[in-house]
C-alpha positions as CSV (number, residue, x, y, z in Angstrom):
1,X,0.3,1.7,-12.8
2,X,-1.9,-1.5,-12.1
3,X,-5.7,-1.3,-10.9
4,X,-8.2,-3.9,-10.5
5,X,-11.7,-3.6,-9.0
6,X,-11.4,-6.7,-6.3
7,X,-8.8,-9.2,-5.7
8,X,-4.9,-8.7,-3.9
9,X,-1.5,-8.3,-5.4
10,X,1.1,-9.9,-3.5
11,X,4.8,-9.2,-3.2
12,X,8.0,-10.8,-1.5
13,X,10.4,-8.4,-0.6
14,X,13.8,-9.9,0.3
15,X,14.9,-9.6,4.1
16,X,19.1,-10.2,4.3
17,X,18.6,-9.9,7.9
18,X,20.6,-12.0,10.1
19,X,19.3,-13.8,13.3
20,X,21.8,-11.4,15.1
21,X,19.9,-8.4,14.2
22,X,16.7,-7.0,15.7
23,X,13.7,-5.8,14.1
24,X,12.7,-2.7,15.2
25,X,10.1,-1.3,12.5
26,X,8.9,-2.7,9.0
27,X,7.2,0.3,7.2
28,X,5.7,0.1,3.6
29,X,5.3,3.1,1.6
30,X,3.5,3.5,-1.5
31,X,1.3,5.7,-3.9
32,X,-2.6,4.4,-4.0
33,X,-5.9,5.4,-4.9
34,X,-9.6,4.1,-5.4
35,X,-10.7,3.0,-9.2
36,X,-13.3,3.7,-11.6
37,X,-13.4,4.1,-15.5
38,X,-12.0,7.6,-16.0
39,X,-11.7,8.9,-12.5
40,X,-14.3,10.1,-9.5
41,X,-12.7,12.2,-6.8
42,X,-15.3,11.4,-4.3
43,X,-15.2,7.1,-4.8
44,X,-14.5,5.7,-1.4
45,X,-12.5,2.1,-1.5
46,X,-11.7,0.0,1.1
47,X,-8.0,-1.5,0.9
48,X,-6.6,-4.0,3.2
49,X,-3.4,-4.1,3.5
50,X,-1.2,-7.8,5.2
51,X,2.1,-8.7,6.2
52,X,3.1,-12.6,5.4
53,X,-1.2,-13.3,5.3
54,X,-1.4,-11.1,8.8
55,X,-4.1,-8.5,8.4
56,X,-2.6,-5.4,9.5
57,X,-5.3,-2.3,8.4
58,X,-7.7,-1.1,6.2
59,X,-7.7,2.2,4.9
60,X,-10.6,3.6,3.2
61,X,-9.6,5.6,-0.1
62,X,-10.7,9.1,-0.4
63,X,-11.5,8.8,-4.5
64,X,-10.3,8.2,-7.7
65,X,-7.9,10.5,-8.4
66,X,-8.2,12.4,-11.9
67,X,-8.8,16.1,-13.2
68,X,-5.3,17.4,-13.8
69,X,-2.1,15.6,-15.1
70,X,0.2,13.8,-12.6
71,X,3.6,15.1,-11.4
72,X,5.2,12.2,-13.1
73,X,2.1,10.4,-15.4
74,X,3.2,9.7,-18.8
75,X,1.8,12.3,-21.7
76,X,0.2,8.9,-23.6
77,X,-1.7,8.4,-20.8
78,X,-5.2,9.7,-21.8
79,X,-6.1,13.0,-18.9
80,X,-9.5,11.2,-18.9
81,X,-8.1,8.8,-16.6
82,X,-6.9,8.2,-13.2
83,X,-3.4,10.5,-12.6
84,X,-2.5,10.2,-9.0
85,X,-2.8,9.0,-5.8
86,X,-2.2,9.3,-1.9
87,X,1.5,8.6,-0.4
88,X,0.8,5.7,2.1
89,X,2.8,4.9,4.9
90,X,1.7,1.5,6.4
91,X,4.2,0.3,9.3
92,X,4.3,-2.0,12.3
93,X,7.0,-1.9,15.6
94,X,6.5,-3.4,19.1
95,X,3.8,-1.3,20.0
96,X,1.3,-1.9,17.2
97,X,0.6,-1.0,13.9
98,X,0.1,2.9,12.1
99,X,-1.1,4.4,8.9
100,X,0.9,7.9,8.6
101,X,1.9,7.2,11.8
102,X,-1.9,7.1,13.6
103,X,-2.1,3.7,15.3
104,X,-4.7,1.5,13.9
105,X,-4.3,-1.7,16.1
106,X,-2.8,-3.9,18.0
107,X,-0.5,-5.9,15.3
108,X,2.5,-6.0,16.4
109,X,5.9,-7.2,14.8
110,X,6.3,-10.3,17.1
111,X,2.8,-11.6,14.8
112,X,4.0,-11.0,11.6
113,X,6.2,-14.0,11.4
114,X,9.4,-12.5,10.3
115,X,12.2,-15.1,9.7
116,X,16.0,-14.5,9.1
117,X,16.5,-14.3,5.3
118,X,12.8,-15.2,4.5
119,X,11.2,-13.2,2.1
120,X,8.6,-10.7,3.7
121,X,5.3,-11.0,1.7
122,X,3.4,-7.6,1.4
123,X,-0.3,-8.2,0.2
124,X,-2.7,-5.4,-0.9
125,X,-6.3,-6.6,-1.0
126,X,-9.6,-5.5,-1.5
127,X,-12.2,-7.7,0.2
128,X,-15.3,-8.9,-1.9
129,X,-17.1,-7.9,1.0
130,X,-15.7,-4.4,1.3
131,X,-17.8,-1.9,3.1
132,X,-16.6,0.5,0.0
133,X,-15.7,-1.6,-3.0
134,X,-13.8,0.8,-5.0
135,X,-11.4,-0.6,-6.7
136,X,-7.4,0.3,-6.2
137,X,-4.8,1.9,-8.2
138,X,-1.5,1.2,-7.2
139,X,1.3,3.8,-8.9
140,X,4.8,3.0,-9.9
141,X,7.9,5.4,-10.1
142,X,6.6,6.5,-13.6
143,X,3.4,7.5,-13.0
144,X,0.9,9.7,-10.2
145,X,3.1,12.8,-8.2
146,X,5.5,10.4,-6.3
147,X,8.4,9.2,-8.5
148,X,8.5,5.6,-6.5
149,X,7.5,2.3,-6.8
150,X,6.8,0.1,-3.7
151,X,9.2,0.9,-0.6
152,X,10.1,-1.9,2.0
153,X,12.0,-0.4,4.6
154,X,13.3,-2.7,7.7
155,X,14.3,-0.4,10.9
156,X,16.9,-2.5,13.4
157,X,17.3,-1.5,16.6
């Protein structure tokens, strides 16, 4: 579990894809919620979320998520605190780009600059300038109700 009130985490994910192959769909998956100290279901956030410095969305965070134990949350961790989040499917093909598979815009995988064995840099930010500066909390496999960390997952055609 990391949080963090404003600021981005970055991450390169490794891509073994040859030039031969053809991207059809790049889709991220992970568990997030807003932050606070302790927790405050109702605590809107806006998180933006880019592929190699591309904006792709912004999803705006339901709350803080806290008030019963997560699935997975480990017992040290005090109940006062943040337990779980939202599963987030953020994902990009030909024809634009989706959160849980609503489009959200026009981004589409020919801007994201996706080289043959280049690393694919996945960048979770929340803007200074955020309509809803709530903060984010993004879970690992050991903590919140879904027993994964970060999920990169490269569709081919």
């Amino acid at each position: 579990l990391i949080w963090f009130s404003y600021g981005y985490l970055s991450y390169d994910f490794p891509n073994s894809l040859g030039e031969e192959v053809q991207l059809e769909e790049i889709v991220f998956s992970l568990e997030i919620c807003s932050e606070i100290v302790y927790y405050r279901n109702a605590w809107p956030s806006d998180i933006t979320f880019y592929i190699n410095d591309i904006e792709i969305l912004t999803y705006t965070s339901p709350g803080d998520f806290g008030g019963r134990r997560g699935v997975y949350t480990p017992a040290y961790w005090p109940a006062s605190s943040t337990q779980f989040g939202l599963l987030k499917k953020i994902s990009v093909n030909d024809s634009g780009s989706y959160l849980d598979d609503v489009y959200k815009g026009n981004t589409m995988l020919k801007n994201l600059n996706i080289e043959p064995n280049k690393p694919i840099k996945f960048t979770i930010r929340i803007k200074e300038d955020a309509k809803y500066r709530g903060g984010i909390n993004i879970f690992g496999k050991k903590f919140g109700d879904f027993p994964q960390s970060i999920i990169m997952t490269l569709k081919t055609k």
